[in-house]
ZAMARGU-4260 file (C-alpha; in steps of 0.2 Angstrom, whole numbers, plus 5000, padded with zeros to 4 digits):
<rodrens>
0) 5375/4786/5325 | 5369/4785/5305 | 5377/4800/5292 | 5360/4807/5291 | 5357/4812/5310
5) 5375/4820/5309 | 5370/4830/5294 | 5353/4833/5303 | 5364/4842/5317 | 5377/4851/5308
10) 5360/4860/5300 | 5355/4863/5315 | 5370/4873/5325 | 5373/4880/5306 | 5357/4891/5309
15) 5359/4895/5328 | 5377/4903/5322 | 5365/4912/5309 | 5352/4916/5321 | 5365/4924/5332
20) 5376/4936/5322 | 5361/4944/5312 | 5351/4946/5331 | 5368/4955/5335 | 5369/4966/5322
25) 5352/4971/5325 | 5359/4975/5342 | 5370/4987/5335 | 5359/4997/5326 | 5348/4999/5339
30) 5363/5006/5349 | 5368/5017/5336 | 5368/5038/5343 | 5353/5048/5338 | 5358/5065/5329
35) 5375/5059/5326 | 5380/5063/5343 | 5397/5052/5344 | 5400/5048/5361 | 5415/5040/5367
40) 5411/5026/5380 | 5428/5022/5386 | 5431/5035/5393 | 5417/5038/5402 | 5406/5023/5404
45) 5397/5025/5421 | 5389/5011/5431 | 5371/5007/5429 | 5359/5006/5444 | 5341/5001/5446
50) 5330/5015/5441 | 5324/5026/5456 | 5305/5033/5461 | 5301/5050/5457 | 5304/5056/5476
55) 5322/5048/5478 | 5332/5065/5470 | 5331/5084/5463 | 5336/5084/5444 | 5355/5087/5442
60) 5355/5098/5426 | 5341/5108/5415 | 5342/5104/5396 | 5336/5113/5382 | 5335/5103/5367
65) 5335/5108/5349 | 5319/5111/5339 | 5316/5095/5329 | 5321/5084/5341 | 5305/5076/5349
70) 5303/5071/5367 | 5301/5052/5364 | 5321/5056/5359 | 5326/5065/5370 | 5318/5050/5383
75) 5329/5038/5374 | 5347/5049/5374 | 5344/5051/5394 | 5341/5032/5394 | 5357/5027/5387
80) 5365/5038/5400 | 5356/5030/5410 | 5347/5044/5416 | 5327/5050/5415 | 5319/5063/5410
85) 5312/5071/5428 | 5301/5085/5420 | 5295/5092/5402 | 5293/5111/5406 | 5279/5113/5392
90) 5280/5131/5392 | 5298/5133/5387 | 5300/5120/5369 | 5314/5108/5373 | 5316/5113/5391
95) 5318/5096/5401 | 5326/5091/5416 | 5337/5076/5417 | 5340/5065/5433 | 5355/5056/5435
100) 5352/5039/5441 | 5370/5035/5444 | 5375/5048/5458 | 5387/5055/5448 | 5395/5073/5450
105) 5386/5087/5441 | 5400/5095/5431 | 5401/5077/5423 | 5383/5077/5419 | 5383/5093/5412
110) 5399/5085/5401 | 5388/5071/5393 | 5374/5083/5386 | 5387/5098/5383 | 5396/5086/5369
115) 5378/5084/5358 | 5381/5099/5347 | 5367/5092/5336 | 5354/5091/5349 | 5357/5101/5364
120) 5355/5120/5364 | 5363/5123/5381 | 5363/5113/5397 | 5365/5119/5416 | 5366/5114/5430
125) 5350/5115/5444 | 5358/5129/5454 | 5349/5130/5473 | 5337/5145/5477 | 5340/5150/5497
130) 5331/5165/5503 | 5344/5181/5506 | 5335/5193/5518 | 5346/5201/5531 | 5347/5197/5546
135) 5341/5208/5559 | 5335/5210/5578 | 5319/5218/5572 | 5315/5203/5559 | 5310/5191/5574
140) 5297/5206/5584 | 5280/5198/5581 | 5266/5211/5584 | 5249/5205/5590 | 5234/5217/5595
145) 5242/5235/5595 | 5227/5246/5589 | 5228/5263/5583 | 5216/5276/5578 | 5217/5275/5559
150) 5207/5270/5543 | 5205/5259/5537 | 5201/5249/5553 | 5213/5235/5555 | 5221/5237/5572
155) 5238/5238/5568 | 5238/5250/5552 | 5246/5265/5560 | 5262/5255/5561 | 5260/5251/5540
160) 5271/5266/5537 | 5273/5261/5518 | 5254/5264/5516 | 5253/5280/5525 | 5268/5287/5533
165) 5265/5300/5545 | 5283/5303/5554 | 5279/5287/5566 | 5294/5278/5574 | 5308/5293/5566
170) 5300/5290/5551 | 5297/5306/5536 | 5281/5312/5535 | 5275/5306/5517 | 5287/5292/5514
175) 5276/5281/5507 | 5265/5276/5493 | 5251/5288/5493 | 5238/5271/5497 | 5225/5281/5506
180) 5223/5293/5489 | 5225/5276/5478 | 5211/5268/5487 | 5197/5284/5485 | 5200/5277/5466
185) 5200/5259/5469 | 5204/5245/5483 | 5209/5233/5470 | 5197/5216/5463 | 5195/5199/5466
190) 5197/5199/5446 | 5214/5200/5448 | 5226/5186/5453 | 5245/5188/5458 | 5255/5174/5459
195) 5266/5172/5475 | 5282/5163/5469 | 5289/5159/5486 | 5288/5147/5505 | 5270/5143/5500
200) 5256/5154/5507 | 5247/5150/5526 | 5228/5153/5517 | 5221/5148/5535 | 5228/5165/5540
205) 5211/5176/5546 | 5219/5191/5536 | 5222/5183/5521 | 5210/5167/5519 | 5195/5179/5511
210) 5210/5184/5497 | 5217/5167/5493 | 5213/5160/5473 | 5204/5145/5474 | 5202/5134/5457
215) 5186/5138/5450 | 5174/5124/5447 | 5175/5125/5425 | 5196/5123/5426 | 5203/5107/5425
220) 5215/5100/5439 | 5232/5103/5435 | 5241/5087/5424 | 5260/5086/5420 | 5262/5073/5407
225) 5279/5067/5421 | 5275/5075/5437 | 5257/5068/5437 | 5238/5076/5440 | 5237/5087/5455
230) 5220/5094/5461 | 5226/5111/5464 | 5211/5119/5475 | 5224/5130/5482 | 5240/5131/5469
235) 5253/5121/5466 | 5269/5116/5479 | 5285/5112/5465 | 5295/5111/5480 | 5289/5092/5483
240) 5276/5090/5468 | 5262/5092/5478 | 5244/5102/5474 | 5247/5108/5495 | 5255/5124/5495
245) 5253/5129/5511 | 5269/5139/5521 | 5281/5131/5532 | 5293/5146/5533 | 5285/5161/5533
250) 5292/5170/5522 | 5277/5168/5508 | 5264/5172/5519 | 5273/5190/5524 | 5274/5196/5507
255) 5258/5189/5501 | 5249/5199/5518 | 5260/5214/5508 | 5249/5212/5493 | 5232/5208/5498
260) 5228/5205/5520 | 5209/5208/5519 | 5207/5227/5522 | 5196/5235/5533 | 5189/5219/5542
265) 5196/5223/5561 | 5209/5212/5560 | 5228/5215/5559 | 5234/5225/5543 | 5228/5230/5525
270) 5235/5223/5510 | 5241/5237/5496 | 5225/5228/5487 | 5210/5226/5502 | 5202/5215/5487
275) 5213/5203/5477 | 5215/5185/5474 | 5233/5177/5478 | 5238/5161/5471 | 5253/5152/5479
280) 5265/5144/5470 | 5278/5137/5484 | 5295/5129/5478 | 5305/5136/5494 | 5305/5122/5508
285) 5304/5126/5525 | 5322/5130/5528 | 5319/5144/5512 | 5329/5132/5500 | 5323/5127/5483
290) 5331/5123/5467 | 5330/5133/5449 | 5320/5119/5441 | 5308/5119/5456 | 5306/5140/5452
295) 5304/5134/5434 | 5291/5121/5437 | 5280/5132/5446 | 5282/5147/5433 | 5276/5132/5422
300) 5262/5130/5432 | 5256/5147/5432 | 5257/5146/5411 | 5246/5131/5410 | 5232/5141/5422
305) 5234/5155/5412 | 5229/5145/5396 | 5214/5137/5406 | 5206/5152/5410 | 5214/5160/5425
310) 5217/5178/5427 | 5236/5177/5433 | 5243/5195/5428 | 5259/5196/5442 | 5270/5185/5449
315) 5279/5190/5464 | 5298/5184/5468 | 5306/5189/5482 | 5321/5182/5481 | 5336/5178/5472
320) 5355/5175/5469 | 5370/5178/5459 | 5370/5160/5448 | 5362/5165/5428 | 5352/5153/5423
325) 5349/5153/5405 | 5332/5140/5408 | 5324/5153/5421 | 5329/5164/5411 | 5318/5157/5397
330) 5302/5150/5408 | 5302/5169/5413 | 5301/5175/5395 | 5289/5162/5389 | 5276/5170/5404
335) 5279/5187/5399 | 5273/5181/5382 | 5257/5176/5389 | 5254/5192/5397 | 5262/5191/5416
340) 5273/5204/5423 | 5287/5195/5434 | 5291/5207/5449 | 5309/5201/5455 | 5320/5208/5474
345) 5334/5216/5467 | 5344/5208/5482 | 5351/5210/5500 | 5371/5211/5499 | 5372/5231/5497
350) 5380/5228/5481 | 5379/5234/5462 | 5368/5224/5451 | 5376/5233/5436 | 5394/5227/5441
355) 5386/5210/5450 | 5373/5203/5443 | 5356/5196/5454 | 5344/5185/5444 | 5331/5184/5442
360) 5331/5202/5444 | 5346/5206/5432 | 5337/5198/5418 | 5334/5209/5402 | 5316/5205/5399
365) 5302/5217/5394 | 5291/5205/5409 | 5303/5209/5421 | 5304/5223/5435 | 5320/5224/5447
370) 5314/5230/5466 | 5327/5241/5477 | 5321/5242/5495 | 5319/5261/5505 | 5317/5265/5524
375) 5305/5274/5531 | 5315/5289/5529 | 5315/5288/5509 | 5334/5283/5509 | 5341/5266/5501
380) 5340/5254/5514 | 5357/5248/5520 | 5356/5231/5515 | 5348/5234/5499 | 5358/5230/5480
385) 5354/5245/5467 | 5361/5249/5450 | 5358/5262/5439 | 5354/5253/5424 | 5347/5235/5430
390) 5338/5240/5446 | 5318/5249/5440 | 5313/5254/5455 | 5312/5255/5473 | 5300/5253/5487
395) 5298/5252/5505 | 5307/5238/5510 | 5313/5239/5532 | 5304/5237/5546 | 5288/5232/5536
400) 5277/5223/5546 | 5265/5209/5538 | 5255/5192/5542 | 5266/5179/5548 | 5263/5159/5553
405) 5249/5155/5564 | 5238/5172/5562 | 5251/5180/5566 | 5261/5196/5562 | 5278/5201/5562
410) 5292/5215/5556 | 5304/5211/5542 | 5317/5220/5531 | 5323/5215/5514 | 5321/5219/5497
415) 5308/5204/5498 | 5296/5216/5506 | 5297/5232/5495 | 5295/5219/5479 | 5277/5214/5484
420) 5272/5232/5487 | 5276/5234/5467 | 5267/5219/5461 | 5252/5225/5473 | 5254/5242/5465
425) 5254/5233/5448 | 5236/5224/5452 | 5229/5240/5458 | 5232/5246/5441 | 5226/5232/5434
430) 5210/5233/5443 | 5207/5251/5438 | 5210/5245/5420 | 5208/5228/5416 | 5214/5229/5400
435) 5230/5235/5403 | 5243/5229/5391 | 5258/5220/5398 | 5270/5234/5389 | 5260/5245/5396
440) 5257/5243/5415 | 5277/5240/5416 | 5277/5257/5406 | 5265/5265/5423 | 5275/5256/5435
445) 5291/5266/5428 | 5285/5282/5426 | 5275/5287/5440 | 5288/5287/5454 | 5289/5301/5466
450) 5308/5307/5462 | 5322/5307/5474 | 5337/5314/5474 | 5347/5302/5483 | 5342/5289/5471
455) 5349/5296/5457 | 5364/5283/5447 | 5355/5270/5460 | 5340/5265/5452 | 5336/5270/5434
460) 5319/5278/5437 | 5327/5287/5451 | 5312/5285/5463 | 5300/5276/5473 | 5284/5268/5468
465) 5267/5280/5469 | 5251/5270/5468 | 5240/5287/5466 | 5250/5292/5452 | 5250/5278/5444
470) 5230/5277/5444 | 5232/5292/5436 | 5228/5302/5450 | 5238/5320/5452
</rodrens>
């Protein structure tokens, strides 16, 4: 081997060696924290898997991020904890929820965004929703073809107590709503559209299929910039990111029949609202479990149809639990500020709300009604939560029978049931007057209750909801 073909070669390896360290410095910088976040990896390096499809698992934890810091960053901090971003909740800025792709436990997942001070506003876990109604005999008596000699025609309205309560089955004679007065001013509009934040909605069901919301034909098909396009005919499901929200449970389909069953067609019951449009928005599964990033979405999705066009004014949530989410909080406040009264149970443990708080009905917001539930006697149901200062009002809310699964009907008790009655009350008013503030029809809601004495320190408008007063009517 000549001197000149060594040289040639010590060149050569020279500028690999070169090559190498300034490559591996570039590494570094690339791997440098965004937001000065110091994060120490030996501690708590996790193991990396392969990434997984969007079915595989719920988010662990709900994010909000600081304003400035843009979504393409907040993609790459989840990366490098090797997790993904699941979901951008458009209507709250900053609001994403993260899925951990490592199987690791929530309280540590929590730990990594907690530690970004200079990013990350607040980060919580994704608490599970289950549905809370009480137990009783009387929930599982399905009622089928029992006619009575009433008006409007629907066979089995002498048993709807709530509407018109003339002393049947022990009850007190005007221990109700006043509906028959209400509906000599108005049977509600297909104008109006209340959001049934629930199980999912059966919109086959004969009572309530002439009342379901449909996508008109000039609003676009639902598109999450993550979740994907939906063609939402019928709503939206967040339960399983799917544009089918049809019921599995039940339990939507009994409030929504609470709302709006077809009224006066010779078939079953009459909705508060004989003319109304409902719009499902399912995130409960079939055993009545969902998640508070599920609840979110679909409060999300009810935004983005609000800004296209549609007419959504309430959203009905009959259920609850004792877990404060700051995020729900947040998705429920961003759709107050486009105009949409949330209508929340108060809950079913017989306890006070003031001492023990129940989201989403504990939630300070000027968006936000809080529901107590009465028997047919005008008394607090047993099971039902109050609270002088945090629960609004309160409504029929035992024994009320509704449409069920499979065109049929069925009794149930719960604070689930008297919170539709308000959010149908609200969309009678809204019908009446249909340019109703927000402030405003929360304001009627309040002050038009029929007083009762035993409801005094229970709920802080001391009484029950009266839909003829609060048309106006005397």
């Amino acid at each position: 081997m000549n001197r000149s073909t060594i040289w040639i070669r010590i060149g050569i390896v020279g500028i690999l060696i070169v090559t190498a360290a300034v490559l591996g410095q570039i590494r570094r910088w690339q791997t440098k924290p965004f937001f000065n976040v110091e994060v120490d990896h030996s501690a708590t390096q996790k193991p990396r898997t392969a990434a997984r499809s969007l079915k595989d698992a719920e988010p662990e934890v709900l994010v909000r991020f600081k304003p400035g810091v843009k979504l393409s960053d907040i993609k790459k901090i989840a990366a490098r904890n090797n997790d993904r971003v699941e979901d951008n909740i458009e209507a709250v800025k900053g609001l994403v929820a993260i899925d951990d792709l490592d199987g690791s436990d929530v309280s540590f997942v929590v730990s990594q965004y907690e530690v970004m001070k200079d990013a990350v506003e607040y980060v919580t876990p994704n608490e599970v929703i289950q549905l809370d109604d009480p137990a009783e005999g009387l929930m599982a008596r399905d009622l089928f073809d029992r006619p009575e000699p009433n008006i409007p025609n629907d066979p089995q309205f002498g048993e709807q107590w709530a509407l018109n309560n003339i002393g049947q089955d022990g009850g007190k004679a005007g221990a109700d709503l006043s509906a028959l007065r209400a509906w000599a001013k108005t049977k509600g509009s297909r104008d109006v559209i209340v959001a049934v934040l629930d199980t999912g909605v059966d919109y086959n069901h004969l009572d309530l299929a002439a009342n379901m919301w449909s996508r008109p034909y000039n609003v676009p098909q639902y598109a999450d910039s993550e979740l994907g396009s939906f063609n939402d005919e019928r709503g939206y499901d967040a339960n399983i990111n799917a544009a089918d929200p049809m019921d599995d449970n039940g339990h939507g389909t009994h409030c929504s029949g609470i709302i709006g069953a077809e009224g006066d067609n010779n078939e079953g019951i009459a909705g508060i609202n004989w003319n109304v449009q409902i719009m499902p928005l399912k995130f409960l599964g079939r055993g009545g479990f969902g998640s508070t990033k599920d609840a979110i979405e679909a409060i999300n999705y009810a935004i983005d149809r609000k800004q296209k066009g549609v007419n959504i004014r309430v959203i009905s949530a009959s259920w609850g639990s004792t877990a404060n989410s700051k995020p729900l909080e947040d998705a429920i406040r961003a759709a107050g500020e486009h105009g949409i009264l949330f209508v929340a149970a108060a809950g079913n443990s017989s306890t006070d709300n003031d001492r023990r708080p129940h989201y989403p009905s504990n939630y300070d917001l000027p968006n936000v009604i809080s529901v107590a539930a009465l028997d047919r006697t005008d008394s607090l149901a047993s099971f039902s939560n109050f609270g002088a200062k945090t629960v609004h009002v309160a409504a029929p809310g035992r024994e009320i029978v509704s449409t069920w699964l499979g065109n049929a009907y069925r009794e149930a008790s719960g604070t689930s049931m008297a919170t539709p009655y308000v959010s149908g009350v609200a969309a009678l008013i809204i019908a009446n007057e249909p340019n109703i503030s927000l402030e405003k029809l929360r304001e009627r809601i309040l002050k038009s209750v029929d007083k009762i004495d035993s409801l005094n320190g229970k709920v802080a408008s001391g009484g029950r909801i009266n839909a003829a007063k609060a048309l106006g009517l005397k």
